[in-house]
N, C-alpha and C positions, 0 to 999 in steps of 0.2 A: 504494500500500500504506500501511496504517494507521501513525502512528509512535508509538512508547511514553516517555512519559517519567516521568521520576522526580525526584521534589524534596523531597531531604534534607537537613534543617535542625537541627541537635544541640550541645549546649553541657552544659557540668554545673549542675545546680540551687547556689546556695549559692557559698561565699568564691573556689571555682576556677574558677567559669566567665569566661573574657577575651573572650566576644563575645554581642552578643545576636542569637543563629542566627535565633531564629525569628521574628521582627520583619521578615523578609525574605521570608516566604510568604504575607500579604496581598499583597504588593506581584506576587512571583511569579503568587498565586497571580490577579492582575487581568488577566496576559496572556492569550489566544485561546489552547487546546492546539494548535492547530493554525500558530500563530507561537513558539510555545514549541520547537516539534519542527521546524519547516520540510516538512512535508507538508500535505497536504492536511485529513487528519484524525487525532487522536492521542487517546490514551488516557494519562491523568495519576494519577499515584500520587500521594499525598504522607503524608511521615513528619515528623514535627514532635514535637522532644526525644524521640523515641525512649528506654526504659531499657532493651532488653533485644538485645546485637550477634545475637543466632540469629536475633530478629523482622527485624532488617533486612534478614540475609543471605536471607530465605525472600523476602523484598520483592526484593532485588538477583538472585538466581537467577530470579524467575517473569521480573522484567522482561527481564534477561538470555538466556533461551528464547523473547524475543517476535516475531515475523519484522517485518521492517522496519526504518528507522534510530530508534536509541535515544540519548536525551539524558539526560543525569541532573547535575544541578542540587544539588552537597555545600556548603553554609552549615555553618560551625562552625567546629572546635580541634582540634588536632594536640598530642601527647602521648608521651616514650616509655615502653613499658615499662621497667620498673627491671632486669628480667634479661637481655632482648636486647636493650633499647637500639633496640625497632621502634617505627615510627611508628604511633601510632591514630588513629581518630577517638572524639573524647571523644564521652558518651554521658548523660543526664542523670543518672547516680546514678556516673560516673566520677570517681575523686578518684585524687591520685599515688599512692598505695598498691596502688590497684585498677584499677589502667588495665587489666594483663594480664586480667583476667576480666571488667571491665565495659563498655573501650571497643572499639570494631569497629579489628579489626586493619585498615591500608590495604592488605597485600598479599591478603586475602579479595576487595575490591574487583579489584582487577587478576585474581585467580584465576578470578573469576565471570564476566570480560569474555573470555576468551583466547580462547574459540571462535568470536569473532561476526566476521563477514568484517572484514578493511579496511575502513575508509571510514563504516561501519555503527555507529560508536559515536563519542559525544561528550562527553566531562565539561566541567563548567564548573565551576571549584572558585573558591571563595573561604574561605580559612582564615586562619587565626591559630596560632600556633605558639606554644608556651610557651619558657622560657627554652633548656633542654636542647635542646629540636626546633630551636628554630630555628638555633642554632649546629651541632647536625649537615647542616641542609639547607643551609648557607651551601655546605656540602662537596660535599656526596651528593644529584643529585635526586631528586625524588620519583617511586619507579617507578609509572605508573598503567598502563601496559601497553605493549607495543610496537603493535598496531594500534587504539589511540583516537587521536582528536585532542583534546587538551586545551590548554584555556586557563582564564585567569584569574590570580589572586595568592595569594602566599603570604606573611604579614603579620608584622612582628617584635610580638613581647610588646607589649601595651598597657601604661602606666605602673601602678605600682604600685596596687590598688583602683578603679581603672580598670576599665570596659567596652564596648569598641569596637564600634563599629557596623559591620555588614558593608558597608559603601560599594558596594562594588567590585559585586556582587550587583545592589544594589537602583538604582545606576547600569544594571546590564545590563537589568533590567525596565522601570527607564523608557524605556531605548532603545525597547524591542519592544511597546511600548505605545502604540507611534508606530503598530502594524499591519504593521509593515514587520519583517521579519528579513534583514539584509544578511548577508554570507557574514561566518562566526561571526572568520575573524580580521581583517576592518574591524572587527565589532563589537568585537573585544578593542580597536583603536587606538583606537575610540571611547570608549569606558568609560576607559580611560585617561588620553586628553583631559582628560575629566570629572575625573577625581581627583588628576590636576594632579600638586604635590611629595608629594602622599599615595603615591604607585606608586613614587617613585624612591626610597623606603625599602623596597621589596614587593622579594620572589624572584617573578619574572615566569614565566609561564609558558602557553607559542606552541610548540605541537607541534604538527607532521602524522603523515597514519599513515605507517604503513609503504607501498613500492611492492603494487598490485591484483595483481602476481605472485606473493605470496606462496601458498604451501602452502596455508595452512589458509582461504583464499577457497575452494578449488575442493573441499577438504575440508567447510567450512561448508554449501557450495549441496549438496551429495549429499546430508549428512543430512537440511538442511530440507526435500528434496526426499522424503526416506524410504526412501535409498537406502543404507543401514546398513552394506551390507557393500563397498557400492563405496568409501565414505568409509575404513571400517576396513580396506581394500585399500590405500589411498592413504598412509593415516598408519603402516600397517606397514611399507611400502617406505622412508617417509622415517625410522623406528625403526631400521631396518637397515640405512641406510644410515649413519644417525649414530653406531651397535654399532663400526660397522667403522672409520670413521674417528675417535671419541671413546673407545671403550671404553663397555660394556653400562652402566656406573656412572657415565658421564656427564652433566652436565645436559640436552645437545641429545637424546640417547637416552631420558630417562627423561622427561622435554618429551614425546615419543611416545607414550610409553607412559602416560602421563596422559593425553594424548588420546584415548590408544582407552578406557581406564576410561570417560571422560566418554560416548563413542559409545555403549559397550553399555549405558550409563545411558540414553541417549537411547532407543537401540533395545529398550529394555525389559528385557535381559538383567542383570539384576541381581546374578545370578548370577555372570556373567563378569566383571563392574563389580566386584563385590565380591575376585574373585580377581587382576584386575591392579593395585587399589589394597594390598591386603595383600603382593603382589610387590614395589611401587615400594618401598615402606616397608622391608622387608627388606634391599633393596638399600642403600636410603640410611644404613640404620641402619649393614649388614655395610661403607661405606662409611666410616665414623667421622660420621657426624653424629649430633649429641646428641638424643637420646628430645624436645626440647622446641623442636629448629628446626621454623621453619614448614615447611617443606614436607613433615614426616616426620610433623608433627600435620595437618597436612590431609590426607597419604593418610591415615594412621589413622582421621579422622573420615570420610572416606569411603567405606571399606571398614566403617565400621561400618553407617552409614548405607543402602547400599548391602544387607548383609546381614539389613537390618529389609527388606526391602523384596522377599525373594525370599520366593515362595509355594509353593515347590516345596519340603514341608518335610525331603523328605530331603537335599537340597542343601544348604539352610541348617543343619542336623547338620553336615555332611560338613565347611562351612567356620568355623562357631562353634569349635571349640575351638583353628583357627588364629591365629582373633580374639582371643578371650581371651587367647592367647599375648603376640600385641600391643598390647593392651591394658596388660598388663602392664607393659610394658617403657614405654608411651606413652599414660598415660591421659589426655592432652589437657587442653582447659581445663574442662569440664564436668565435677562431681563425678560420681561414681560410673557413670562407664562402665565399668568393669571387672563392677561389680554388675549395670549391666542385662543386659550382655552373658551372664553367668553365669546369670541368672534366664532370659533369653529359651530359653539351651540347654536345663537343666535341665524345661522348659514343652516344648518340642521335644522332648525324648528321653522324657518320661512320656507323648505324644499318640499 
């Protein structure tokens, strides 16, 4: 089976950028797709300074839906937002001020990965972290999901008007430009090698996935199989089971029930998509979580998203003014969702 990869490379233009990203995808981009991915034959995306976090995320979703194993290749800088203190990925037009709306949030990256089997995803990151980021990850690692395997480094600040060269990266290219891809964590010891006392400054980073027992394996293969409602069988029983032992408002419950949103996304029912997204949100909200945690803004955008996408226009009546509702309370990071939302009903109720 074909493998997909993806290689994203992003920094800010001008006084804030600490790493030169994209200096690292000639080099990238000189390896075989198919020693890149470790399959036979692959299929290569590539983003280079990116300005705009929706463009990548539409780039990170298609790749993330592709059947096969997936590698994605992140060159760049790590950033917090100033109100939650969450990690991003800078973006070419990202400055401190404007991280929240211009850099690619990193929990969007983990969100777009959760469905894909075990085993089945690989990040290789090489970052650089600003002052702030790096002193929180000294603490807290970076979540890139529970079933990828990741590796690679995660870099303290480069000296003051300094800018650092991705090492770590373009060490892994020339590994694999040998023809050869050795299994990805000799490759991490080897790259490491290579960058000598450069690493034993670095937050390291040598994950495996999770055990091929997991849930969402045998959940993953139905869907891709087309098997829509066996999957949405599977992931309701582990919803109700985690109701009962967590409480309906708990994470491992409402983990569930975001899966099956994403299912009847998959299976075309938009409709449905749109109605368990606008319930998680409800939940989390009537749960005390504030209108601007991620996870309360991701159902929101997706239950918005979701409700552009049903064709059945009396349905989409029936659930728009729920939307609006939450909209209200959570209008995200894009302006005027509240307004489209309003315009799309009002265009609905005149047809």
């Amino acid at each position: 089976m074909p493998g997909t990869v993806l290689l994203l490379a992003a920094s800010p233009t001008g006084k804030g950028c600490l790493v030169d990203a994209a200096s690292v995808l000639p080099v990238l981009a000189a390896v075989p797709p198919a020693i890149l991915s470790g399959t036979d034959t692959a299929n290569v995306v590539e983003l280079a300074d990116p300005l705009e976090p929706q463009a990548v995320l539409t780039r990170l979703r298609a790749a993330a839906a592709a059947p096969g194993p997936l590698t994605v290749f992140v060159t760049g800088q790590l950033q917090l937002d100033r109100r939650q203190r969450l990690p991003h990925l800078a973006l070419a037009r990202t400055t401190p001020a404007t991280v929240r709306y211009t850099g690619l949030p990193w929990h969007w990256i983990r969100e777009e990965l959760r469905l894909r089997p075990a085993g089945a995803t690989t990040l290789v990151l090489d970052l650089h972290a600003d002052h702030e980021t790096w002193e929180l990850l000294r603490g807290a690692p970076l979540d890139s999901g529970r079933n990828n395997a990741v590796y690679g480094r995660i870099a303290p600040p480069p000296a003051r008007r300094e800018v650092a060269s991705p090492s770590y990266m373009k060490a892994v290219a020339t590994v694999l430009r040998s023809g050869h891809r050795p299994p990805l964590a000799l490759l991490h010891q080897q790259v490491l090698a290579r960058l000598g006392a450069e690493a034993a400054a670095c937050v390291l980073l040598s994950t495996r996935t999770a055990d091929s027992g997991d849930p969402h394996d045998a959940i993953s293969e139905a869907a891709r199989g087309g098997r829509y409602a066996e999957a949405d069988g599977l992931a309701a029983r582990w919803e109700e089971a985690a109701a009962r032992a967590h409480g309906p408002a708990s994470e491992d419950a409402l983990h569930w029930s975001e899966v099956r949103a994403d299912l009847a996304m998959f299976a075309g029912d938009a409709a449905r998509s749109c109605r368990t997204w606008l319930t998680v949100a409800h939940v989390r909200l009537a749960a005390g979580q504030p209108a601007d945690a991620p996870a309360v803004e991701t159902a929101a955008d997706r239950a918005h998203h979701q409700w552009g996408a049903i064709k059945d226009a009396a349905r989409a009546r029936e659930l728009g003014p729920a939307l609006a509702e939450l909209r209200l309370r959570v209008p995200g990071r894009r302006e005027g969702a509240l307004e489209n939302v309003q315009q799309h009903l009002r265009q609905l109720q005149t047809s």
